[in-house]
Each structure stands twice: as structure tokens, then as C-alpha cells.
C-alpha positions as CSV (number, residue, x, y, z in Angstrom):
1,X,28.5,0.7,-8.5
2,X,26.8,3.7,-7.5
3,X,23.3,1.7,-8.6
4,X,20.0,2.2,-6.5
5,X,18.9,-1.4,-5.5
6,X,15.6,-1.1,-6.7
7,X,16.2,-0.2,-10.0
8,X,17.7,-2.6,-12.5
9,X,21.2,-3.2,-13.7
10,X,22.1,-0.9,-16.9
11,X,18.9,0.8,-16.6
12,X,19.5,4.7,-16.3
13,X,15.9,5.7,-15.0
14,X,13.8,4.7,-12.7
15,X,11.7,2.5,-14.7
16,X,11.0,-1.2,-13.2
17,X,11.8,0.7,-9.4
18,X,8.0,0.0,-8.8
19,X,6.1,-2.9,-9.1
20,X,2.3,-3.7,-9.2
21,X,1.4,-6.0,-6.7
22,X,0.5,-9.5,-7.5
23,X,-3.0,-9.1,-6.6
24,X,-3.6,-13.1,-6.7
25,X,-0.6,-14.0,-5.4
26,X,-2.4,-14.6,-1.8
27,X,-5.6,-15.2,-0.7
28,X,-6.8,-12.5,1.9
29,X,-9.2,-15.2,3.6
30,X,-6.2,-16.9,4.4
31,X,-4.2,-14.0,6.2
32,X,-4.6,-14.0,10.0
33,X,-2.6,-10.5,10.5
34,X,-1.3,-7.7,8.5
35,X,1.5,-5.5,10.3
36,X,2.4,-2.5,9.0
37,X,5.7,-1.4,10.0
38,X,4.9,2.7,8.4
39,X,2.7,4.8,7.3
40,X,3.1,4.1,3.3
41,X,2.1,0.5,3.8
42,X,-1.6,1.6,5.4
43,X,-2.4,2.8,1.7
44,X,-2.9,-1.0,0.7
45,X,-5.6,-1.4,3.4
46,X,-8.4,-0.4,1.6
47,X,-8.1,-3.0,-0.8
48,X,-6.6,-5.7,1.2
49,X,-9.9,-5.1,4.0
50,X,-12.8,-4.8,1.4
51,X,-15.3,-7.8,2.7
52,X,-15.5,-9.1,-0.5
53,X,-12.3,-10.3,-0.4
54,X,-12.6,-12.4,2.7
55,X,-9.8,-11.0,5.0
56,X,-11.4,-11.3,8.5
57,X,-8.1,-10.7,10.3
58,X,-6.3,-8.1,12.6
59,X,-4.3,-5.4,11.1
60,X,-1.3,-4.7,13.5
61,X,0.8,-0.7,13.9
62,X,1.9,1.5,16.3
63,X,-0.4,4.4,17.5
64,X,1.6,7.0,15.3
65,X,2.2,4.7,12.5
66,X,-1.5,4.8,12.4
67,X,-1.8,8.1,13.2
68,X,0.4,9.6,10.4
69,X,-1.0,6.6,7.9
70,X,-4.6,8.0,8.9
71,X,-4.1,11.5,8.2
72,X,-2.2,10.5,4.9
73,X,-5.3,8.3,4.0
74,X,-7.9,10.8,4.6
75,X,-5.5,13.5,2.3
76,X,-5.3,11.1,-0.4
77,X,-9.3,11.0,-0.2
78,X,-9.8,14.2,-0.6
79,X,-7.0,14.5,-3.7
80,X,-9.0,12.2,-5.1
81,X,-12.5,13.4,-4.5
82,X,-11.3,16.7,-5.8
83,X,-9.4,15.5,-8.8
84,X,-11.7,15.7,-11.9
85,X,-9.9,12.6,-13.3
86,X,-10.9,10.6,-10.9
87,X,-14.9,11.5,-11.2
């Protein structure tokens, strides 16, 4: 009662309310389409398109889903170029 779904029964944080991903659990050569239905999920793109990987499919989203997921992308680079942990 009263409990966020994400975040397990009897817990009192947040802890466990985010997961890694299961980086193995799919094969990107085997994905014909990615849709992303907002702008958090574009942050995953980077990975999930590297060549290496072998995805050679289309990645789906409305023009301001993009948009917005662009501009967030391109903030997040420079956080990151800028961040002397990251050097």
C-alpha cells in the first residue's frame, strides 16, 4: 500500500528501482527495429548502434521525440566531455 511499483516489497529506499540492462540478453544483429516511444530511451542508442555490434536495422520516433532526445544526447556529451571524471 502506498508502495512505488518499481521498488521492491519492504524495501524503504529506492534501491533495486533501477536495473542494468542485460547486455547479452539479445543479439543486436538480430533486431530489425528499435522504437523509442521518448526521449530517455534514445540514451541507449549509442551503444545499441555501435557497428561492432552488428545492429543494421531502423531506429523508429517521432520528430520531437527525437528532437528533445537529440538535444538531451548532445547535453549529456558535453557533461561528460567536461567532467574530469570521465577524462
Amino acid at each position: 500500500e502506498g508502495q512505488h511499483p518499481a521498488i521492491p516489497h519492504g524495501s524503504d529506499t529506492a534501491e533495486g528501482m533501477f536495473h542494468t540492462a542485460q547486455l547479452g540478453a539479445v543479439d543486436p544483429a538480430t533486431v530489425d527495429c528499435i522504437i523509442i516511444t521518448n526521449f530517455h530511451n534514445m540514451q541507449a542508442l549509442p551503444y545499441i548502434s555501435r557497428r561492432a555490434l552488428g545492429f543494421n536495422g531502423v531506429v523508429l520516433a517521432t520528430e520531437p521525440t527525437a528532437q528533445i532526445g537529440l538535444q538531451l544526447m548532445l547535453q549529456l556529451a558535453d557533461h561528460v566531455a567536461s567532467s574530469p571524471h570521465c577524462a
